[in-house]
C-alpha positions as CSV (number, residue, x, y, z in Angstrom):
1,X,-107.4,-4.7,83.2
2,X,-107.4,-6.8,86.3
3,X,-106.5,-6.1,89.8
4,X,-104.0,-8.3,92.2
5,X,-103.6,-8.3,96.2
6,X,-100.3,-9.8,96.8
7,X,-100.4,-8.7,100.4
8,X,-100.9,-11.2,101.8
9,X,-97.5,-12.6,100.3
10,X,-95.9,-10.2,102.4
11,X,-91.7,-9.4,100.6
12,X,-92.1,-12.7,98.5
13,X,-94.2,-11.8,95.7
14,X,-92.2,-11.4,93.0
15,X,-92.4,-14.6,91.3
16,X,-96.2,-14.4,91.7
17,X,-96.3,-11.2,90.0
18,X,-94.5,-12.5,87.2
19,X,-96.5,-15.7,87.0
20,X,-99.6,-13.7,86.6
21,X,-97.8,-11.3,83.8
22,X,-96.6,-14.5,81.9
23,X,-100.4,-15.9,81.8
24,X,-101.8,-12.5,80.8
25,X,-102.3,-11.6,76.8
26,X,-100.2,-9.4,75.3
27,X,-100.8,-5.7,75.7
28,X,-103.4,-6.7,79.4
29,X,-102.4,-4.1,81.8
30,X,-102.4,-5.3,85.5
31,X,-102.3,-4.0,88.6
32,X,-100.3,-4.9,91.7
33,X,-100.5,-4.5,95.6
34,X,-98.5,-5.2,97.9
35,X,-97.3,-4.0,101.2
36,X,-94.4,-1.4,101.4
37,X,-92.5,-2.3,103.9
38,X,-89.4,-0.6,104.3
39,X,-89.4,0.9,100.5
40,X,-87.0,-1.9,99.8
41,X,-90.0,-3.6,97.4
42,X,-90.7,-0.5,96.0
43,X,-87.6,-0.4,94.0
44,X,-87.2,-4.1,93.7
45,X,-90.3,-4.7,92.1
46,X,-90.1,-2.2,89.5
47,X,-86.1,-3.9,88.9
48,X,-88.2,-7.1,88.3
49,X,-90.2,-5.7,85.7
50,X,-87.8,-4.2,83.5
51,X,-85.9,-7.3,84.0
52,X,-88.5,-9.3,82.9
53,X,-88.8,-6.7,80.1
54,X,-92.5,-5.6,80.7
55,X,-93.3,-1.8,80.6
56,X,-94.1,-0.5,84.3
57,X,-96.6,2.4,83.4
58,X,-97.2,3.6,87.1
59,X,-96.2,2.6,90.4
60,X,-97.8,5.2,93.7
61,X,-98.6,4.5,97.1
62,X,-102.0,3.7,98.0
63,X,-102.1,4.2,101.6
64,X,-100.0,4.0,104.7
65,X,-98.8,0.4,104.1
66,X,-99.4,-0.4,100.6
67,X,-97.9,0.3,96.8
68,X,-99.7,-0.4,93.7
69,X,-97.8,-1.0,90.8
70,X,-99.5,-0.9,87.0
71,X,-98.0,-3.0,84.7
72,X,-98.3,-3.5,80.9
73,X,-97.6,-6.7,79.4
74,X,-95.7,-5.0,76.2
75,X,-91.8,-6.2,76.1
76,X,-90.1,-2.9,76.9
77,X,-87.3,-1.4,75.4
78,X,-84.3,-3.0,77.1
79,X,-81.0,-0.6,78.4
C-alpha cells in the first residue's frame, strides 16, 4: 500500500491517478489526495475509477480541504 499527494495538481489529477494505478501490480491498494474543491472531484474521481474499472474501496474527507480516496487495483465488476 502506498500513499499519493496529488495536491498539488490542484482539479487535474485524474490522469495521474490513473497513470500510477496502471504501473501498480495487481491487487496493490493505493491511496489518493487531493483537494476538494467544490465537491465537484469528489464525484468525478470515483466516476474515473469505475470507468477505468478499478474497485474504489473507500473515499472520506481528511480535513477541511482535502479527500482521500483508497483504491484497489482489482478490475471491478462493470454495470
Amino acid at each position: 500500500m502506498q500513499r499519493y499527494d496529488l495536491r498539488h495538481l490542484h482539479d487535474d489529477f485524474y490522469g495521474r491517478m490513473l497513470e500510477i494505478i496502471d504501473e501498480t501490480n495487481e491487487g496493490e491498494v493505493s491511496i489518493f489526495m487531493f483537494e476538494i474543491g467544490d465537491f465537484t472531484a469528489v464525484q468525478k474521481s470515483a466516476d474515473v475509477i469505475r470507468e477505468a474499472g478499478y474497485t474504489l474501496m473507500n473515499s472520506l474527507k481528511f480535513n477541511e480541504t482535502d479527500w482521500t480516496i483508497v483504491v484497489k487495483k482489482v478490475k471491478g465488476e462493470r454495470e
